[in-house]
N, C-alpha and C positions, 0 to 999 in steps of 0.2 A: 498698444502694448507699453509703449516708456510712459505714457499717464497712467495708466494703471501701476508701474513700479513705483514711482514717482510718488502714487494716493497711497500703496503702502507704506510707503518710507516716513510719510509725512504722519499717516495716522496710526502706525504703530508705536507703543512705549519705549523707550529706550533699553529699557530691561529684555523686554522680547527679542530687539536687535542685539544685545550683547550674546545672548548664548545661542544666537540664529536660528530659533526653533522658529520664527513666524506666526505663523497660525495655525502649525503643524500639532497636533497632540493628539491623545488617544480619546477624546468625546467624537471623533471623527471616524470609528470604527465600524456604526452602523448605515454609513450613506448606505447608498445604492449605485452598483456599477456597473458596469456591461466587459466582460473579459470570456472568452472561450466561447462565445455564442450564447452565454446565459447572463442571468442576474445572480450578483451577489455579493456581501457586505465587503465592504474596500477593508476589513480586518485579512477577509481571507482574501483576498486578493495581493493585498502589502504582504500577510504569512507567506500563501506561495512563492511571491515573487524573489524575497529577497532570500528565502531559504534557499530556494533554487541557485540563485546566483550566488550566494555566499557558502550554502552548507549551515547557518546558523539563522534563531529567529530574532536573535539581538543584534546590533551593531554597536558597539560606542556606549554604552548605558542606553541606548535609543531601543525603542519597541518597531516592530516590523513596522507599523502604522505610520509611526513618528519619522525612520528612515524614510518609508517610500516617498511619504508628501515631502520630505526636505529634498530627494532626487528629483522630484516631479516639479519642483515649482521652480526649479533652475531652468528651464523651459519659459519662464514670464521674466529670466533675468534677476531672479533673486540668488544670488551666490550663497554659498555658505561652502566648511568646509570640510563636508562630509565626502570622502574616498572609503567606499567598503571595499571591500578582499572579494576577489572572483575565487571559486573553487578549483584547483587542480587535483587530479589524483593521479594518473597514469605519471611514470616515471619517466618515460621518454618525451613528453610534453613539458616535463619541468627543466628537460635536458636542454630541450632546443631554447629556452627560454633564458636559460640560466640561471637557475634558481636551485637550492639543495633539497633534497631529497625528503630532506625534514619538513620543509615547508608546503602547504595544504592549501595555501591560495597567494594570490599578487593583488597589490591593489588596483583596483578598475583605470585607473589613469596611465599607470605606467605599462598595462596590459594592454590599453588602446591603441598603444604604440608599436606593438609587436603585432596588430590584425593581420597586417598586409603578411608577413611572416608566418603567421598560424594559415591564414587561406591559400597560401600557395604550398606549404607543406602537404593541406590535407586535398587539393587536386593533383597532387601528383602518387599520392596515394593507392594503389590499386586494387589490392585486398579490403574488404569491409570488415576488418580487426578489430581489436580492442584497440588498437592506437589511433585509427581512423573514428572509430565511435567515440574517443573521448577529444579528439578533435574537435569534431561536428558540437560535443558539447559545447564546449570551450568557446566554438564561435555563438552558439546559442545562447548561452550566458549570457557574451558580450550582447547580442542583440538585443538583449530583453533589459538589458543596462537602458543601453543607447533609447531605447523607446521608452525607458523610465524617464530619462534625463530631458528628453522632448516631448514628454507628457501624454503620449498618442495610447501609452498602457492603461489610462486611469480617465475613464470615462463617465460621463456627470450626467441626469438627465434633465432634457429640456422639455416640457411638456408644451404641444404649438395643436390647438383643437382638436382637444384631448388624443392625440396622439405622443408620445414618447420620441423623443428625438436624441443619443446620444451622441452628447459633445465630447471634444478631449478636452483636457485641462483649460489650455490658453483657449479656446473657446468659447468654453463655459462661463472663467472667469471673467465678465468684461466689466472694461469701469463702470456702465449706468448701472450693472446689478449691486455691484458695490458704494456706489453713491446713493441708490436707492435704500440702504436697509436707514440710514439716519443714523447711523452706529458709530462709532471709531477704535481704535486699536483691531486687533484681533478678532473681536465681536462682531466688525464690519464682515471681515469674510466667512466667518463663518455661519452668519446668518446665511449669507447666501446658500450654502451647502446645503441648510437646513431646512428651509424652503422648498428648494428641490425634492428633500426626501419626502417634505411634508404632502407635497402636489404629486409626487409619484406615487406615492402611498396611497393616497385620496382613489385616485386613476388605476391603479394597478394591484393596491393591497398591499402588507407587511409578511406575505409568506418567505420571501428569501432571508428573511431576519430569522427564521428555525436554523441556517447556518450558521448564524453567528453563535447561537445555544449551542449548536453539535460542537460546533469547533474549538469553545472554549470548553465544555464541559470535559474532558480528553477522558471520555467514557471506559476505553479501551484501556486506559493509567490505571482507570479504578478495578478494572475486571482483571486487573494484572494483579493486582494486590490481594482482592479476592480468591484468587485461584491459590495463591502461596500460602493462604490463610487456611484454608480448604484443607491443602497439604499437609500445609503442618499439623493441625487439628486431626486429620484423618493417621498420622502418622504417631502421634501421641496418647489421642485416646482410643481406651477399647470399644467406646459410645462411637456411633456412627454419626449422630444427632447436629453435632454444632459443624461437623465437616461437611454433611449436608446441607447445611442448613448454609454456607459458603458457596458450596459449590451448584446451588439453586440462585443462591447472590450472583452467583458469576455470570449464568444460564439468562438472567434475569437482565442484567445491566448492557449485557452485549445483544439482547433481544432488541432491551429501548435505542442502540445505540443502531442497530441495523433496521428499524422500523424508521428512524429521524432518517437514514442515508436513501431509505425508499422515497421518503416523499420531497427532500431535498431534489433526488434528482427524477425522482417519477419511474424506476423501474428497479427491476430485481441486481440485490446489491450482489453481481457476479460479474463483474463483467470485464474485471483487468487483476493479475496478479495478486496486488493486495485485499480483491474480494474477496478472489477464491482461495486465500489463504486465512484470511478473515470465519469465512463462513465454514470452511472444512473444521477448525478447528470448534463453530458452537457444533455442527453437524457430530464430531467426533465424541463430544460432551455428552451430544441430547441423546447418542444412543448409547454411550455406555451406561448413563440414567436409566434409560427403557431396560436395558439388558441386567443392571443392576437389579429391580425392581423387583424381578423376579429369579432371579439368580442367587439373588441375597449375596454376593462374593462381592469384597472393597478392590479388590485387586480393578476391579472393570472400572472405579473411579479412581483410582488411580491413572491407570491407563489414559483415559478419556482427561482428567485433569492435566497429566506429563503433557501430551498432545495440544492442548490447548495452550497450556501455557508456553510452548516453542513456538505456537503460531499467535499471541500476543507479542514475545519475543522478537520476531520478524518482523511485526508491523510497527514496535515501537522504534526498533535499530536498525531495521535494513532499508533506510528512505531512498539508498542509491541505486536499490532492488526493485523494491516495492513501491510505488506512488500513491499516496493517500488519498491524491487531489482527486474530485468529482467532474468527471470531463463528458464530454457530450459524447454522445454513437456515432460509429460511422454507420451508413444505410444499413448494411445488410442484418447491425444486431438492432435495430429500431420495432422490430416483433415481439412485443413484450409477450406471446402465448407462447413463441420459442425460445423465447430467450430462458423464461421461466421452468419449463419444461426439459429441454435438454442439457441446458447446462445445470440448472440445478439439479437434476440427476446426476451427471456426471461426478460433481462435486462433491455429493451426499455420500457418491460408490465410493470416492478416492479417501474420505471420513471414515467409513466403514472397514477400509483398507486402511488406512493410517491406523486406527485404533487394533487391529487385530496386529499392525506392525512393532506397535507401542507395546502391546503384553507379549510377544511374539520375545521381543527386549529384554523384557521386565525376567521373562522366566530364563532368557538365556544370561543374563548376569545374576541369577540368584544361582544356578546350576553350576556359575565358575566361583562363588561361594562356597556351594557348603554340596553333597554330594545328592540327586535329586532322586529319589525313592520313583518306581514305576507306577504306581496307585497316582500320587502325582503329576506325572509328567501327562497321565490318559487323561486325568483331570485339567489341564491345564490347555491338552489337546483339543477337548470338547468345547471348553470356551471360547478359543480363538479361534475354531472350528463354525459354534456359529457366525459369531465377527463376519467372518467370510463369503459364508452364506449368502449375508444383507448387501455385504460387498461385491461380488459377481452378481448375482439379481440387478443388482442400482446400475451398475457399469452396462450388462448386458442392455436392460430399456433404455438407458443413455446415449448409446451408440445405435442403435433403430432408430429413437429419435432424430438424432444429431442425422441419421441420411434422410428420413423424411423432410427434414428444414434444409440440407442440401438441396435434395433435388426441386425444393418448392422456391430455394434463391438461387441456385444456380444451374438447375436442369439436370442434374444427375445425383443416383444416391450414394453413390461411391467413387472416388476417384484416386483413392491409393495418395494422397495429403499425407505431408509427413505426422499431420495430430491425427488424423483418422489411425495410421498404420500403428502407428504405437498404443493407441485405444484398443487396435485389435491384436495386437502383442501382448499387451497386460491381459484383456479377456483369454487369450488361450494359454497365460502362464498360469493364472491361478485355475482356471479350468480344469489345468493337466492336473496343476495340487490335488483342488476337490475331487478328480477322480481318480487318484490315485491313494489319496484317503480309503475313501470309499472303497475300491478293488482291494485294499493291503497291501500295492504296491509300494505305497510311501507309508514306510513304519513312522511310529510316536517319535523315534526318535531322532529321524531326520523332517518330520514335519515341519514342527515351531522354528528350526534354524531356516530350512525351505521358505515358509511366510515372512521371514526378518529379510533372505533375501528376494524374495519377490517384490518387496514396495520399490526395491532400485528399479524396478522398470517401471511402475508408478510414474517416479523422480523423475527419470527420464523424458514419459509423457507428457507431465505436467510442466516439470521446469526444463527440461532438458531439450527440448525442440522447441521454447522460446529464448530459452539465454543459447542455447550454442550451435543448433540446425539455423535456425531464423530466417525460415523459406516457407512459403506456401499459402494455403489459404486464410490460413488462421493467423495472417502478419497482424491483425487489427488486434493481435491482444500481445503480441510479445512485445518483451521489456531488453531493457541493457543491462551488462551484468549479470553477476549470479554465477558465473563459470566456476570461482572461488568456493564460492558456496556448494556446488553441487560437488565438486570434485572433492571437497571437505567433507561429505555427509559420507558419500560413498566410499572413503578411507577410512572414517570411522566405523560406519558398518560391517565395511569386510574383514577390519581390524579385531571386530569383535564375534565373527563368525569363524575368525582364525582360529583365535583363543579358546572359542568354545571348542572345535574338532581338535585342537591340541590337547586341550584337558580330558575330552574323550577317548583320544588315542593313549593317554597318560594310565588313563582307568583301566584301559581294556590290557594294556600290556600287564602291569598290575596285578592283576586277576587271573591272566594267566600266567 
C-alpha cells in the first residue's frame, strides 16, 4: 500500500495534487460495480450514496462521482480535504448534538465524534418513534461514510477464468496493475479502471450501462414539464388538440421511463412506495384518456393530469419519503406472476380511486365558486360514478389475488394484516357508496363530497399502515416518514369538505 502512494505521488502532475482531485473525475461514471447485490454504474452508486448521506448530489462544486472517489481513495492514504455535511432533520437529534435548529447537517468529522453519544442515546430508546428512526439514520449515514472512507462501498471487478471477482478499492488498486498500464499521471490509473470495465464487459455485457441512461435522462423532470404544459394548454384553449397532444407526451415519456426501470431491474416497477406512486399516477392518466375518449368531457383530463402531476410532485421532492433507488426483493416478492398481478391490481384500483377523488375535488371547489345547477351536479355524479366503478372492480380482484399469493407464500389466505384489513375497509366503504348510489340512499348531493371523503381510507391503506401502523406482514415495503404528509392531506381535505357543507348549509338557510 505506501508503494502504491508513494507511485501516485511520483507519477501524478503537480497540478492534479494542488486541487487534490487525483484521478478522481467524472469519465469514471460508467465503471461497473457491485453494491446492493447487483451491478451498476459507480455514477449511481456515488448519486445514492452521497445523497443519502448529505441530502444533496453536489458537495463542494464536486459531482457525486468526483466526491465519492475523493472519500474512497482516503482508504490507500491519499488525503485531501474533503469533510461533507451528514444530514439531520429530527429536532431533538440536533439537540443532543448541539447544533441550531436551522441547521440541516454537521460535517462527517465532527459527527464522528459524537457516534459513541448517538449509539447510546438511541439503545436506550424504547419507543420505535420518529426520534428513534432518525437516530438509526443518523448512525446509518455515518456508516455508509465510514465504508466510503475505507473503500469497502465501491467495488471493482476482477475477472480470474472467466469468472467475475469483486474487489474493494485498495484491492483492486495494486501497484503491478498500475505499473503495468506504461502510463503516468492520472492516466496510469485510470487505465486500470478501464480495463476492468473493458474485460467485464467482454465477460458479462454493457446492460447495466441502460442505468446510467435512466438516471441521467431524469425522465420524470421532463414528464413534470409536460404535464404543466398539458395544463396550461388544456386551460387556455377551446381546442383540445395541443393539450393532447401533451398530455400523450406525458403518457408517453413516463411509459419509456417505467419500461428502462423494468429491465434495469427485471421486474414490475411496483414494488416500494415511489413505484406505486409512480405508476398510480400513469395508471390515473391512462384512464382518464380511456374514459375521455368516449365521454368527450376535458374535465377527466384534467383530473387524470392534477393527479399525476401531485404524484411527479412526490417523486421529485419527497426523497426522505420516497426512495428512487432500485433495490433488490426480499424472497417472498421474487414471483414476478404475483407480483404483477396483485399488486398491479391493487394499484390500478387505488388510480381509478384517486382519479374519481381528483374530480370528486374539482367539482367540490367549483360548487364553493359559483352556485352548482342540479342538471349539473347528476352530471358530474355520473362521471365520478363510473371512476368508481373501474375502481371497486380493480381493488375487489386485487385483494382475491393478494390471498391467493398469501396462502401460496404463507399458507393462508387471510389473516387480518393490518394491509389486508384496511384493503378490506376501503372495499366495503366505497361498496356502501356504490350501493347507496344505486338504492337512493345517498343523494347527488352528498355523493361527490362522500367519494372526496372516501380516498382518506385509501391514504390510510396505502400510506398510512406504512408511515404510521408499520407492523405486519407487508414490513417489506414500508418506508420512514410521511406522518407530515399524511396528516397534511387529511387537514386539507376535511378542510375543504367543511367549507363545502358550510356553504350548503349557507344556501339552504337562504332559501328558506
Amino acid at each position: 500500500m505506501n508503494k502504491i502512494i508513494l507511485l501516485l505521488i511520483l507519477l501524478l502532475p503537480k497540478t492534479s495534487l494542488s486541487v487534490d482531485l487525483y484521478f478522481c473525475d467524472n469519465s469514471m461514471e460508467d465503471l461497473p460495480t457491485q453494491a446492493g447485490g447487483r451491478v451498476k454504474p459507480l455514477y449511481v452508486l456515488a448519486d445514492e450514496t452521497i445523497k443519502f448521506i448529505t441530502g444533496k448530489s453536489q458537495i463542494q462544486n464536486l459531482s457525486a462521482v468526483e466526491a465519492f472517489c475523493l472519500l474512497s481513495v482516503q482508504s490507500m492514504g491519499l488525503k485531501n480535504d474533503l469533510d461533507i455535511p451528514i444530514r439531520i432533520d429530527h429536532s431533538k437529534v440536533k439537540e443532543i448534538l448541539n447544533i441550531s435548529q436551522e441547521e440541516s447537517s454537521l460535517p462527517a468529522q465532527k459527527l464522528m465524534e459524537q457516534k459513541d453519544l448517538l449509539r447510546s442515546e438511541y439503545m436506550q430508546q424504547k419507543q420505535n418513534d420518529a426520534y428513534k428512526k432518525e437516530l438509526n439514520k443518523v448512525l446509518t449515514r455515518l456508516s455508509y461514510y465510514e465504508q466510503t472512507l475505507n473503500g469497502s462501498l465501491w467495488s471493482s471487478p476482477s475477472i480470474n477464468q472467466n469468472e467475475v471477482h469483486w474487489l474493494s478499492l485498495p484491492e483492486f488498486l495494486t501497484q503491478d496493475k498500475v505499473q503495468s498500464t506504461a502510463l503516468q499521471g492520472k492516466e496510469a490509473f485510470l487505465q486500470v479502471f478501464k480495463t476492468a470495465k473493458k474485460n467485464y464487459i467482454e465477460l458479462k455485457g454493457d446492460s447495466y450501462l441502460l442505468e446510467l441512461t435512466y438516471s441521467k435522462l431524469k425522465l420524470f423532470s421532463w414528464a413534470m414539464i409536460s404535464v404543466l404544459l398539458a395544463l396550461i394548454f388544456l386551460t387556455l384553449k377551446k381546442s383540445s388538440t395541443v393539450g393532447l397532444f401533451f398530455t400523450a407526451s406525458t403518457l408517453t415519456i413516463e411509459l419509456i421511463a417505467m419500461v428502462m426501470r423494468i429491465f434495469i431491474s427485471g421486474r414490475a416497477p411496483i414494488t416500494n412506495m415511489y413505484e406505486t406512486v409512480m405508476f398510480s399516477g400513469f395508471g390515473a392518466l391512462s384512464l382518464a384518456i380511456i374514459i375521455y375518449s368516449y365521454k368527450k368531457d376535458k374535465v377527466f383530463l384534467f383530473g387524470g393530469l392534477s393527479y399525476n402531476l401531485l404524484c411527479l410532485l412526490m417523486m421529485k421532492f419527497a426523497n426522505n419519503m420516497l426512495d428512487p433507488s432500485i433495490q433488490n426483493l426480499v424472497p417472498v416478492l421474487r414471483d414476478n406472476f404475483w407480483l404483477s398481478t396483485h399488486v398491479t391490481t391493487i394499484i390500478l384500483s387505488y388510480a381509478a380511486l384517486a382519479l374519481s377523488w381528483m374530480l370528486a375535488n374539482i367539482v367540490l371547489i367549483k360548487s364553493l365558486r359559483k352556485k352548482l345547477e342540479a342538471k349539473d351536479r347528476r352530471y358530474y355524479t355520473s362521471l365520478i360514478y363510473s371512476c368508481l366503478k373501474y375502481g371497486v372492480a380493480l381493488l375487489s380482484a386485487g385483494i382475491i389475488l393478494g390471498g391467493v399469493w398469501a396462502d401460496y407464500s404463507w399458507g393462508r389466505f387471510w389473516g387480518w394484516d393490518p394491509k389486508e384489513t384496511w384493503s378490506l375497509i376501503v372495499l366495503l366503504f366505497y361498496m356502501a357508496i356504490l350501493h347507496g348510489k344505486y338504492s337512493k340512499w345517498v343523494t347527488d348531493r352528498n355523493f361527490i363530497p362522500l367519494v372526496a371523503a372516501a380516498f382518506l381510507s385509501v391514504m390510510m391503506a396505502w400510506f398510512g399502515v406504512n408511515y404510521i401502523l408499520a407492523t405486519g406482514l407487508h414490513s417489506y415495503g414500508f418506508s420512514e416518514g410521511g406522518a407530515i404528509f399524511l396528516a397534511s392531506f387529511f387537514t386539507i381535505q376535511i378542510s375543504v369538505l367543511l367549507l363545502y357543507y358550510a356553504r350548503e348549509k349557507i344556501k339552504a338557510d337562504h332559501n328558506s
